[in-house]
N, C-alpha and C positions, 0 to 999 in steps of 0.2 A: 613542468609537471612530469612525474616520473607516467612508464610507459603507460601505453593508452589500456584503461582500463573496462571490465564489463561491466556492464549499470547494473544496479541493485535495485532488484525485486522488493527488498527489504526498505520501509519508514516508520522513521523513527515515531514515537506516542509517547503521552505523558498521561497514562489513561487511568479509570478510577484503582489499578492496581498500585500505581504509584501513590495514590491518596495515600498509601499505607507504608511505602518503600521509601518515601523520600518527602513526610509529610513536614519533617524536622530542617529540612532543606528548604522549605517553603515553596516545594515542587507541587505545582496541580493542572490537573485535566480534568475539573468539571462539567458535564454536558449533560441534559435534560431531557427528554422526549418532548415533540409536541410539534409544530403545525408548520416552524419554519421561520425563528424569531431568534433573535441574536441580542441580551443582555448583557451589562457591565455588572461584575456583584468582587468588588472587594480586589481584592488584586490580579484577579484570572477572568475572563469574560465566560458565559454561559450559553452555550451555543445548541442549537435542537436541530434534528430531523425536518427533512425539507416537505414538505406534503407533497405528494406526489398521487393522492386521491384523485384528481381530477383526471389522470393517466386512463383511458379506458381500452379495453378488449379490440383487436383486430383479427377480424374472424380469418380473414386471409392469412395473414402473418401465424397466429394460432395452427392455424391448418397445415403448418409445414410440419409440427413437433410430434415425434414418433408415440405410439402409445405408450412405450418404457417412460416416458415422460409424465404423459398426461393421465397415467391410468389411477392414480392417488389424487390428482386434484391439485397437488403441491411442486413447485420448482423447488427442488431443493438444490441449496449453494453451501459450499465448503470455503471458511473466512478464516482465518487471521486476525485478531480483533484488539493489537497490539500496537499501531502503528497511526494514529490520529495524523491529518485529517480525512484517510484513504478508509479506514477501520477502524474504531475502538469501540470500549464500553462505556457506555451510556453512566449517569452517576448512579442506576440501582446495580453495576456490578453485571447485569447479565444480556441488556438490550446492546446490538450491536450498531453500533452508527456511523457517519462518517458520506460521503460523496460516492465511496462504491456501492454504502450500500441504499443509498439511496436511488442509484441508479437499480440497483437490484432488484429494490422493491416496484420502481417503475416497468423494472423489464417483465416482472412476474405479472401485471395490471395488464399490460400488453397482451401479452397469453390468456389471460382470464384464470390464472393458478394465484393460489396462495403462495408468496414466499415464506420460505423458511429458510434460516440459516444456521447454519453449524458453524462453530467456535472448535479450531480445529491445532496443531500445531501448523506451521506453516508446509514445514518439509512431507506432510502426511497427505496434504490436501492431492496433489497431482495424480499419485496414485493409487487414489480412491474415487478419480473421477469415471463415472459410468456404472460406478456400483452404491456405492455411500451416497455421492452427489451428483444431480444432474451438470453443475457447475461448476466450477471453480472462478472467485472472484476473491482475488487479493493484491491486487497492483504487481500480479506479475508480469515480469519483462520477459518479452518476447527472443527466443536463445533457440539456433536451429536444433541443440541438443532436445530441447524440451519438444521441439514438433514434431521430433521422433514418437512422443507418448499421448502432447495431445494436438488439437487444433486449436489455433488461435482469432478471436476476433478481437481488431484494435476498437482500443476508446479514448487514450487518454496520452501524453504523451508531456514527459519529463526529466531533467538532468539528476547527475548524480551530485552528492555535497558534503564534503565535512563539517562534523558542528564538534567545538572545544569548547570551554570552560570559558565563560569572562574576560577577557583580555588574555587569551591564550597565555597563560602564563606557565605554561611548559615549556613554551616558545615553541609549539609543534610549524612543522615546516611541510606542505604540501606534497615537497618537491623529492623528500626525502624523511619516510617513516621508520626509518629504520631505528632499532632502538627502543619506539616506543610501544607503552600499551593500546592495543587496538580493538574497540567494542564492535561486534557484527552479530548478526544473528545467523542463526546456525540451518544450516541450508540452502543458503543463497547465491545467487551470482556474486552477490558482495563477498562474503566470505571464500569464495573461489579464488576472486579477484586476490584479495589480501594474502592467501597463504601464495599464490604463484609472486607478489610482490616478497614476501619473506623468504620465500627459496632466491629469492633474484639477490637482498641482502646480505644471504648468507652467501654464496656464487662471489660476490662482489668484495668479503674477507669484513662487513660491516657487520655492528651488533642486532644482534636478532630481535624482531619485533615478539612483543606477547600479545596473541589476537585471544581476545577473550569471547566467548562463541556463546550464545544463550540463545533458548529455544524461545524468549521472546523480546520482541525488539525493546519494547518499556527496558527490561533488565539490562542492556544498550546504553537506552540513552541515560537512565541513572548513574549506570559507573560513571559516565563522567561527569553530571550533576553532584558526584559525592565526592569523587577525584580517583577513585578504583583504575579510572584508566584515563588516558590524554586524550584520546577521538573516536568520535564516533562515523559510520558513514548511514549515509540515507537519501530518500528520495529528494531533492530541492523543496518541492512545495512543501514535504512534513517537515523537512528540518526548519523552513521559514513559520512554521504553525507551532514548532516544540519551543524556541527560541519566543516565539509571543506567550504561550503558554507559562514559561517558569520567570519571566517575570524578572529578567535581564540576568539570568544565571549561565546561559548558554551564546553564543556567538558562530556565525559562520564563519567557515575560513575557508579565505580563496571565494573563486567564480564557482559555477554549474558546469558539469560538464559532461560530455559522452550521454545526450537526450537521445532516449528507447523509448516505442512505444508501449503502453503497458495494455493489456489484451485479457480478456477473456476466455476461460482454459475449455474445452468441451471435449469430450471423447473421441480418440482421433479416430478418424472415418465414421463417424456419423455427421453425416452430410444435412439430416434433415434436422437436428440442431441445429446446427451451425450454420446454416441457411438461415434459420428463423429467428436466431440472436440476432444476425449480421443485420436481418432488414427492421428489427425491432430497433436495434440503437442507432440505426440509422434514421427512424421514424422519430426517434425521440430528440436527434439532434436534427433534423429540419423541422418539427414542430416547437422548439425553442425550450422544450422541457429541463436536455442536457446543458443547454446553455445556462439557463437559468439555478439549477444543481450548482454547477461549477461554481458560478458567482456567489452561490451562495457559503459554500465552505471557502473563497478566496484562493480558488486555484483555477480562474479561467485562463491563465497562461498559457496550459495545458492542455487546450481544446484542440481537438480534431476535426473536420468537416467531414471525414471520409470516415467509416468504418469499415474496414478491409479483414478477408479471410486471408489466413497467413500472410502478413505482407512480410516482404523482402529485408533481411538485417545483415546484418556485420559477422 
């Protein structure tokens, strides 16, 4: 595997935007609202929102969150809503669903606030935290760059993965991108990763990759659904959910690798956030809530026992 790369923030979805982009491809991501039930309908399966009502208020845990928080009633969180099964859109187009955000709306139960969430670009989210959003929650990877702006609490923890076409018939090679088309989304460690790989190609006297860069990951994973580009990168478990999703159009290539955990953004140095997150998902993963989320989007590989304030990376 060419050199060791940073994990991407960035997964990939096939969300109801592609219903429209890539309907002629026989690409879908249909999902439902409702209680926490998982259907077969036709060639895609129908998957909902995990009920998370039974979640209730901890007045202790509550009591750590500063008034800037609490003085609206509303946890408000800045998403991403592009990238199933971590975020996406719901099939009316504007509910946002997915395992983050389910935990989200458990975290806000916890507190006794309304969740709300904002559909945001991805690159916009970070630094608008403390002002726009009380949160940030979009399966970002924890990067000492980023601790510079915010603080982190872990929750979730996953490899990085290429996904090609059907029998890769680029013949794309892991080991060596050089040359091809490469889909990322714009703002990410992934995309980081990939232009410091194409300065390495060029360095090296090989043909230059075209990284093709979209402010949302859907736009990603369809170049290579349509054939626009050879590979795409993303998080393991979305790329194992985009590949069930279209319905054998997509394929992994290669193993997982370089697993980050992915954290929770909160305004750096507020402490009584970031306290109150930390013991909230903490709550929620010894009372079996988190565990139970997990399994039910099919990504408890991914579980953590610990939820840690800034923990320790590469």
């Amino acid at each position: 595997m060419q050199s060791k790369k940073l994990k991407t923030i960035a997964a990939a979805a096939l969300s109801a935007a592609m219903l429209f982009t890539a309907a002629a491809c026989g690409t879908t991501d249909e999902a439902t609202s409702g209680t926490g039930s998982e259907t077969g309908s036709g060639d895609a399966k129908t998957i909902t929102s995990y009920d998370v009502s039974s979640v209730k208020k901890d007045d202790a845990i509550a009591a750590l969150l500063p008034e800037s928080v609490t003085k609206d009633g509303k946890l408000t969180i800045g998403t991403n809503p592009s990238y199933a099964p971590a975020e996406f859109l719901d099939a009316d187009g504007k509910t946002q669903i997915g395992y983050d955000m389910d935990l989200a709306h458990a975290l806000g139960n916890v507190f006794g606030l309304k969740t709300e969430i904002v559909s945001s670009n991805f690159d916009t989210i970070i630094p608008a935290i403390g002002s726009k959003y009380d949160l940030g929650i979009a399966a970002f990877t924890i990067t000492k760059e980023r601790m510079e702006s915010v603080d982190f609490v872990s929750y979730f923890t996953s490899g990085m993965a290429y996904a090609v076409a059907k029998g890769n018939p680029n013949k794309v090679d892991p080991n060596d991108l050089c040359g091809l088309n490469v889909a990322v989304e714009t703002g990410t460690v992934e995309e980081e990763a990939i232009n410091k790989t194409a300065k390495q190609c060029k360095a090296d006297g090989k043909k230059d990759i075209t990284i093709q860069s979209s402010k949302q990951q859907t736009d990603a994973t369809t170049a290579v659904v349509t054939g626009k580009a050879d590979v795409f990168f993303a998080d393991s478990p979305v790329v194992g959910y985009a590949i069930a999703q279209t319905d054998g159009q997509l394929e992994q290539l290669g193993e997982d690798f370089d697993s980050v955990p992915n954290a929770i953004a909160i305004k750096k140095g507020d402490t009584g956030t970031t306290e109150a997150v930390q013991k909230a998902m903490q709550k929620l993963m010894d009372d079996g809530t988190y565990s139970k989320i997990l399994k039910h989007w099919g990504v408890e590989s991914g579980a953590l026992t610990k939820a840690e304030v800034n923990p320790d990376v590469e």
